[in-house]
C-alpha positions as CSV (number, residue, x, y, z in Angstrom):
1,X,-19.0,-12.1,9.8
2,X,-16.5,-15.2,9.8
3,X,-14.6,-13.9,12.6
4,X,-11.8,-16.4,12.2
5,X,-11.8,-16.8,8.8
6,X,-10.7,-12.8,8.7
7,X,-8.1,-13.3,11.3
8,X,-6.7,-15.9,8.9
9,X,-6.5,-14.6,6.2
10,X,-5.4,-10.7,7.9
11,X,-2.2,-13.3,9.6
12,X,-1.9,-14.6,5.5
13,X,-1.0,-11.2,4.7
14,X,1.5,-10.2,6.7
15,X,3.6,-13.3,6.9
16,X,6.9,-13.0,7.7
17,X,8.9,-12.3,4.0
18,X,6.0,-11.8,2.1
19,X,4.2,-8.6,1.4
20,X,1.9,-6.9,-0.7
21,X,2.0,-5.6,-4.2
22,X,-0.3,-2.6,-4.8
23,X,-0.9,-2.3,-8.5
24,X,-4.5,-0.7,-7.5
25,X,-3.5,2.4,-9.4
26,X,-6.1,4.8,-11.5
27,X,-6.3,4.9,-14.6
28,X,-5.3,8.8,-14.0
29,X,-2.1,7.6,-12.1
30,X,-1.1,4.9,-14.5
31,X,-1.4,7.5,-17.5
32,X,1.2,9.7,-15.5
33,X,3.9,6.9,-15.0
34,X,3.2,5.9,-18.7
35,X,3.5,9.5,-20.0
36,X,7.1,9.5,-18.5
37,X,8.1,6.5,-20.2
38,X,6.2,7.3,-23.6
39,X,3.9,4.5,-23.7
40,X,0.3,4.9,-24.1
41,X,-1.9,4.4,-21.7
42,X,-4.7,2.7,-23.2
43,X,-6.9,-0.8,-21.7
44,X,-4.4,-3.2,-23.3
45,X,-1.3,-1.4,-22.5
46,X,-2.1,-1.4,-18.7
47,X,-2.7,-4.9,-18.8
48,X,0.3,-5.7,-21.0
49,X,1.7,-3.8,-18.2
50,X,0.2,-5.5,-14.9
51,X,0.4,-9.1,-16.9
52,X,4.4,-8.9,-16.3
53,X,4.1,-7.9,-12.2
54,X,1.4,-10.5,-12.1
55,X,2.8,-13.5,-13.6
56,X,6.8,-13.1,-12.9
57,X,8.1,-16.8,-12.0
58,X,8.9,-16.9,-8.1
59,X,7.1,-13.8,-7.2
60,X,4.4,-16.0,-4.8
61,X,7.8,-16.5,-2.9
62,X,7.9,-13.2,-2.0
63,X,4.3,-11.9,-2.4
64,X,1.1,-12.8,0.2
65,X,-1.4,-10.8,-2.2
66,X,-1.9,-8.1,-4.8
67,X,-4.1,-5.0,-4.6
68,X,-5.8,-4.7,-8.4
69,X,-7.8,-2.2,-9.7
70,X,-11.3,-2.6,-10.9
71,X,-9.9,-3.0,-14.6
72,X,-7.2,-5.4,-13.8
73,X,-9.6,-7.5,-11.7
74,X,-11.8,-8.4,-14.4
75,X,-8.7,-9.0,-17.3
76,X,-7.0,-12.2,-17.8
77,X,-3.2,-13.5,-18.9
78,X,-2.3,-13.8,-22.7
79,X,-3.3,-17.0,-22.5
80,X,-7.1,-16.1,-20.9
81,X,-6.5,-16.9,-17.4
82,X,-8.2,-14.3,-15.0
83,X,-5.7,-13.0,-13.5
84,X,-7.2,-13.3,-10.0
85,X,-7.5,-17.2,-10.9
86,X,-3.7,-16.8,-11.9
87,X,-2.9,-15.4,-8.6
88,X,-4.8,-18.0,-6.2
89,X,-3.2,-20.5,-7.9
90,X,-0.5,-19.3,-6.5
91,X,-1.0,-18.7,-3.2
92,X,-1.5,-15.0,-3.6
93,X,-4.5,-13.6,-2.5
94,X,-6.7,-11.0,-4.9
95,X,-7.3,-7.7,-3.4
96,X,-9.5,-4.9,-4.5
97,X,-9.2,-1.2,-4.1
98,X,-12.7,-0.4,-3.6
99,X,-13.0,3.6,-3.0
100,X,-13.4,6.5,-5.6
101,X,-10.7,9.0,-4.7
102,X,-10.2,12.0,-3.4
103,X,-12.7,15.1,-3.5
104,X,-12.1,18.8,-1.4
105,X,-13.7,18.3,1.9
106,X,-16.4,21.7,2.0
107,X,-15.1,24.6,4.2
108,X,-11.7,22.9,4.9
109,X,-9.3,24.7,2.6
110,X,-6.2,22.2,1.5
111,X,-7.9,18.7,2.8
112,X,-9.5,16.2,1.1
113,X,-12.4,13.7,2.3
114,X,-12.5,10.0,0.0
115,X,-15.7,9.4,-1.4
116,X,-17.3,6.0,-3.1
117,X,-19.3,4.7,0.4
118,X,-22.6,5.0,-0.7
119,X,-22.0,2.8,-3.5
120,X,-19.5,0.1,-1.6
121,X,-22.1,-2.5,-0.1
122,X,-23.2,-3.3,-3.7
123,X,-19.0,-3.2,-4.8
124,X,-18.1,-5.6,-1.8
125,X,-21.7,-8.1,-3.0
126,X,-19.7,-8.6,-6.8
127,X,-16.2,-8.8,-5.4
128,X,-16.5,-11.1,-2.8
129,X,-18.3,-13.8,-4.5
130,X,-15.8,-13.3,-7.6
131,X,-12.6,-14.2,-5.0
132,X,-11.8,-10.7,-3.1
133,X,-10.1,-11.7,-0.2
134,X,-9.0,-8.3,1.1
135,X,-10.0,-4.7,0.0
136,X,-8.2,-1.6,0.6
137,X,-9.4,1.9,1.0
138,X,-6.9,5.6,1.2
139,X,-7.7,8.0,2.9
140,X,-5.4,11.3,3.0
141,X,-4.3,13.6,5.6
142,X,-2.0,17.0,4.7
143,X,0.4,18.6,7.2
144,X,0.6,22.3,6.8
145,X,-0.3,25.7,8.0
146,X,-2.9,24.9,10.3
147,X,-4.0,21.3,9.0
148,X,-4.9,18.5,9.5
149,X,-8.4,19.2,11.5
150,X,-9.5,16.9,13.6
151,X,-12.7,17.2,11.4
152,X,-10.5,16.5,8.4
153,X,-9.2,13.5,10.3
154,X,-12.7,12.5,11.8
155,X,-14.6,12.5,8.3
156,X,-12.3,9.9,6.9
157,X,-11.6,7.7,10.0
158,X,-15.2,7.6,9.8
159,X,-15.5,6.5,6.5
160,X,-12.5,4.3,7.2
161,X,-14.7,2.9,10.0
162,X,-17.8,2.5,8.0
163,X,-16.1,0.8,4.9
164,X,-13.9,-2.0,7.2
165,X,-17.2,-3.0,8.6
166,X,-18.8,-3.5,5.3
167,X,-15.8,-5.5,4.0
168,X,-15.9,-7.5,7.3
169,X,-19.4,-8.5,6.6
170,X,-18.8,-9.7,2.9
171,X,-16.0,-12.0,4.6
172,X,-13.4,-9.2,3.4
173,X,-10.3,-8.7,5.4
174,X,-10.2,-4.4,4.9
175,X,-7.2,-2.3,4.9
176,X,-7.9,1.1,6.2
177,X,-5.3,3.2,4.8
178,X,-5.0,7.0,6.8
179,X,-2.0,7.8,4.6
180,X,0.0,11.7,6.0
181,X,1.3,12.6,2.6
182,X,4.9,13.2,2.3
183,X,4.3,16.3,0.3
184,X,5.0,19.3,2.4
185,X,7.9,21.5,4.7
186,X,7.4,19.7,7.8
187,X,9.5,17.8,10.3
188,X,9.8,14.4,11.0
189,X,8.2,15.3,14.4
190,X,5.2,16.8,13.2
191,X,4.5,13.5,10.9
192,X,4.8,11.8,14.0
193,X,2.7,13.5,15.9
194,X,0.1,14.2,13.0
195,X,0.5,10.0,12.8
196,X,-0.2,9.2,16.3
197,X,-3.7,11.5,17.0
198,X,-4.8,9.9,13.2
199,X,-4.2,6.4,14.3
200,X,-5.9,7.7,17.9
201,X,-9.0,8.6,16.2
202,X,-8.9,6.3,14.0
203,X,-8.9,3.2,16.3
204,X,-11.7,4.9,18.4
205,X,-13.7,4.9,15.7
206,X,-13.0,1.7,14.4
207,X,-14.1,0.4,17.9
208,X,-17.5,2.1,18.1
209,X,-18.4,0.9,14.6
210,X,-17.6,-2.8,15.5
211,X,-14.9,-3.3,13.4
212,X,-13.1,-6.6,14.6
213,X,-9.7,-5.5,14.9
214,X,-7.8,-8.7,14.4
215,X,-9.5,-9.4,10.9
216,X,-8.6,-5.4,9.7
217,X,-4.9,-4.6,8.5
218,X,-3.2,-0.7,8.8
219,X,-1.7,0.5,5.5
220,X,0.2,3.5,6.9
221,X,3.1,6.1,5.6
222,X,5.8,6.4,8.2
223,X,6.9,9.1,10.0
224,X,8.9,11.1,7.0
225,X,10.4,14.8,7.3
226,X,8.4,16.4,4.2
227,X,9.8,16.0,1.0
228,X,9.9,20.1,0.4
229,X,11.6,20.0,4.3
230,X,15.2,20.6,2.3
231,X,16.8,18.6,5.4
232,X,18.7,15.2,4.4
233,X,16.5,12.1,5.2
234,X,18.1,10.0,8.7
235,X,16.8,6.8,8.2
236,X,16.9,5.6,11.8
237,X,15.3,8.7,12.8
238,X,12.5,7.8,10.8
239,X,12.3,4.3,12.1
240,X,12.3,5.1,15.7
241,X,9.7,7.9,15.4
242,X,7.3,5.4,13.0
243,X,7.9,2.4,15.6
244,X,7.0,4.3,18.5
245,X,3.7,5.9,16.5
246,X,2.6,2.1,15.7
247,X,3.6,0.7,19.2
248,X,2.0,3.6,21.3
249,X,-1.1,4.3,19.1
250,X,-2.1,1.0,17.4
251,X,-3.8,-1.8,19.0
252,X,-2.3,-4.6,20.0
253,X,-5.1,-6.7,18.6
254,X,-4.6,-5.2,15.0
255,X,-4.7,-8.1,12.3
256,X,-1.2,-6.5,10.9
257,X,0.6,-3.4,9.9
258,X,1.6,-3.1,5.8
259,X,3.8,0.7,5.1
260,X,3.1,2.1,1.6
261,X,6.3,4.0,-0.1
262,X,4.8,7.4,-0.4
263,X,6.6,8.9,-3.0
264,X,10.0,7.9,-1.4
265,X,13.4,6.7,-3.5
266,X,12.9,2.8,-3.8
267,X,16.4,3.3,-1.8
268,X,15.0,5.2,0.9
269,X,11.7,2.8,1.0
270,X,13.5,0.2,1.5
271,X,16.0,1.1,3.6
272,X,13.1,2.8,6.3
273,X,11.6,-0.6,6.4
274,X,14.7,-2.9,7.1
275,X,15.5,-0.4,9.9
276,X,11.7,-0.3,11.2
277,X,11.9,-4.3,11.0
278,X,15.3,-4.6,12.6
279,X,14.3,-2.4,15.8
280,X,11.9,-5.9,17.0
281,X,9.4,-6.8,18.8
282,X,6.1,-5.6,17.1
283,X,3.6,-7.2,18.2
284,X,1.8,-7.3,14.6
285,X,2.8,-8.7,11.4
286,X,4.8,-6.4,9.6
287,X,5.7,-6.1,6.0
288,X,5.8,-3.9,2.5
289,X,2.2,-2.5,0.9
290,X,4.6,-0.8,-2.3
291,X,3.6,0.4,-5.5
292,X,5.9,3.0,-6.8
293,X,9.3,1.2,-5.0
294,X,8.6,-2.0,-6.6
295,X,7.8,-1.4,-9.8
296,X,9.1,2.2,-10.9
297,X,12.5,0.7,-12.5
298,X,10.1,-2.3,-13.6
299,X,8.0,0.0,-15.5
300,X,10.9,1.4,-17.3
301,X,12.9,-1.7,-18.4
302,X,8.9,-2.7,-19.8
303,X,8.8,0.4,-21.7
304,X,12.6,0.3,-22.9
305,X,11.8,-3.2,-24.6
306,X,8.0,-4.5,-24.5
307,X,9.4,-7.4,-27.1
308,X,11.6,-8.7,-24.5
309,X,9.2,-8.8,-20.9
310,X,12.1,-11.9,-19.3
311,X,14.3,-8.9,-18.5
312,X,11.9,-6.8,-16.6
313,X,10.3,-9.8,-14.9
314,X,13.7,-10.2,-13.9
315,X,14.0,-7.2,-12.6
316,X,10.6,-7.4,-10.7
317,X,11.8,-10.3,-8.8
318,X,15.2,-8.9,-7.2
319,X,12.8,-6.0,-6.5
320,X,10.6,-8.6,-4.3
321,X,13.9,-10.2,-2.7
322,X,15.2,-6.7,-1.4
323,X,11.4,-6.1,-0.1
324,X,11.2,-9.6,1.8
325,X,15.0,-8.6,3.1
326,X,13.8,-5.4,4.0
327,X,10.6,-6.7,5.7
328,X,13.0,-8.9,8.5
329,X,15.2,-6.7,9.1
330,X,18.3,-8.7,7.0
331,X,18.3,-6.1,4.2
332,X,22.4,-5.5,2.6
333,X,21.7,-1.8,2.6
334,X,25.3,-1.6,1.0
335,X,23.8,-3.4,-1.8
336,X,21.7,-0.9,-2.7
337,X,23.8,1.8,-3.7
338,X,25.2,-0.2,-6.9
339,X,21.8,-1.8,-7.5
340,X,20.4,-1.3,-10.9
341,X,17.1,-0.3,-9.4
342,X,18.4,2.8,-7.3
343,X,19.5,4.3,-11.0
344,X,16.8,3.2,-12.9
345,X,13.6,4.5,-9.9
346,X,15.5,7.9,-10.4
347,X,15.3,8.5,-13.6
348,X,11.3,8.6,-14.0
């Protein structure tokens, strides 16, 4: 393990006005966003697809690295470029998602356990020589009657654990990614609190498996009222009660902190991370892990006119510029409710 070399490249990630594209979905996923704007989802399609988010002029401004998928990893630009070539040429640094989804965790009604670890020393041996600089792995915890165990919460902190360390030995900055799903009726409060004792155990076990803290990044939900709650989001709420889970719970040390949209508005994702930013004084980098919030409009201005891919390239960047805002804490939040992206996210 490269010890500073991590710690680099984890303070690469999170520099101030960049952030990180996740366009790491499954095939599974991908088929569902495609399905809702009637476009096949075949091999070429998805890259057709990814080729636009990839390679939109003046994205590196706004962009530190790119989480692919195992399919997009291996493809390569129109013109037969790999597109992790494309992207360190750059600046942007290639990422990998590198677990296997989501299985029922045995006995534990509701809860789900993330498998692929048995097979992730041998993943990390081809991705890292082929220019991986950062993998990420999800992990999910559900609030509801009874749930999240701490068993729940201990089996995939432990995997979480076990996979960081492997990545760190391949010279792979990991994100561990405990995400507290928005689905659900519960309060604000309780995502909070569920928040806090995951990062708890998390961290804890992250120590006793050696991780090196400064050279790992936290991909994390924040602390959202569920989306089934029926209550009307406050936005500052949320920020105070996500702040005070990050600043009380995770380490000091940590190489950075990225937030992933969770199945929020691109409004409301946005606006939750321009009020975390502007409340100060983290003492981590800070920034924007989105899939859904960047590219959900994206995706349907593609699908409206896959003849004409300048206009949703276009479209892609101003997504960036309101993300980078967002990540400093000098987001126009009046902006946003006349932005072509609020109206076009909605409709899928």
């Amino acid at each position: 393990m490269n010890e500073h070399e991590l710690e680099q490249m984890a303070k690469k990630l999170v520099e101030p006005g960049k952030g990180l594209l996740a366009a790491d979905e499954s095939n599974n996923s991908c088929k569902k966003r495609f399905d809702a704007v009637s476009v096949a989802c075949t091999e070429q399609t998805r890259r057709e697809y990814r080729e636009i988010l990839l390679t939109t002029p003046g994205s590196e401004k706004y962009l530190s690295g790119v989480i692919l998928f195992d399919e997009t990893f291996w493809q390569s630009t129109t013109e037969g470029q790999v597109f992790r070539e494309y992207l360190k040429g750059k600046d942007v640094a290639p990422g990998i998602k590198v677990d296997k989804g989501l299985v029922d965790l045995p006995g534990f009604p509701n809860e789900k356990v993330t498998q692929g670890l048995d097979s992730l020393s041998e993943g990390v041996e081809t991705y890292a020589p082929a220019g991986a600089k950062f993998a990420k792995w999800r992990a999910v915890i559900t609030i509801g009657d009874g749930i999240p165990t701490d068993e729940c919460i201990g089996a995939n902190t432990y995997t979480l654990a076990r996979y960081a360390r492997i990545c760190q030995d391949a010279g792979i900055v990991p994100i561990v990614e405990p995400e507290v799903l928005f689905d659900g009726h519960h309060t604000a409060e309780q995502a909070e609190q569920v928040m806090s004792h995951t990062f708890d155990i998390l961290f804890q076990t992250m120590r006793a498996f050696r991780v090196h803290l400064p050279g790992a990044i936290l991909k994390t939900s924040m602390a959202l009222p569920g989306k089934d709650n029926g209550g009307v989001m406050d936005n500052d709420e949320v920020a105070e009660r996500t702040v005070r889970a990050l600043h009380e719970h995770v380490p000091p040390e940590l190489g950075g902190v990225v937030f992933l949209s969770g199945g929020q508005t691109p409004r409301d994702a946005f606006v939750n991370l321009n009020r975390i930013a502007k409340l100060g004084g983290h003492p981590w980098g800070l920034t924007f892990s989105y899939s859904r919030a960047l590219q959900d409009p994206v995706l349907k201005a593609w699908a409206h006119d896959r003849n004409q891919p300048a206009g949703a390239k276009e479209l892609f960047l101003k997504q960036l510029e309101l993300a980078s805002a967002a990540s400093k804490g000098e987001l126009d939040e009046s902006a946003l409710d006349t932005d072509n992206f609020v109206s076009h996210a909605q409709d899928l």
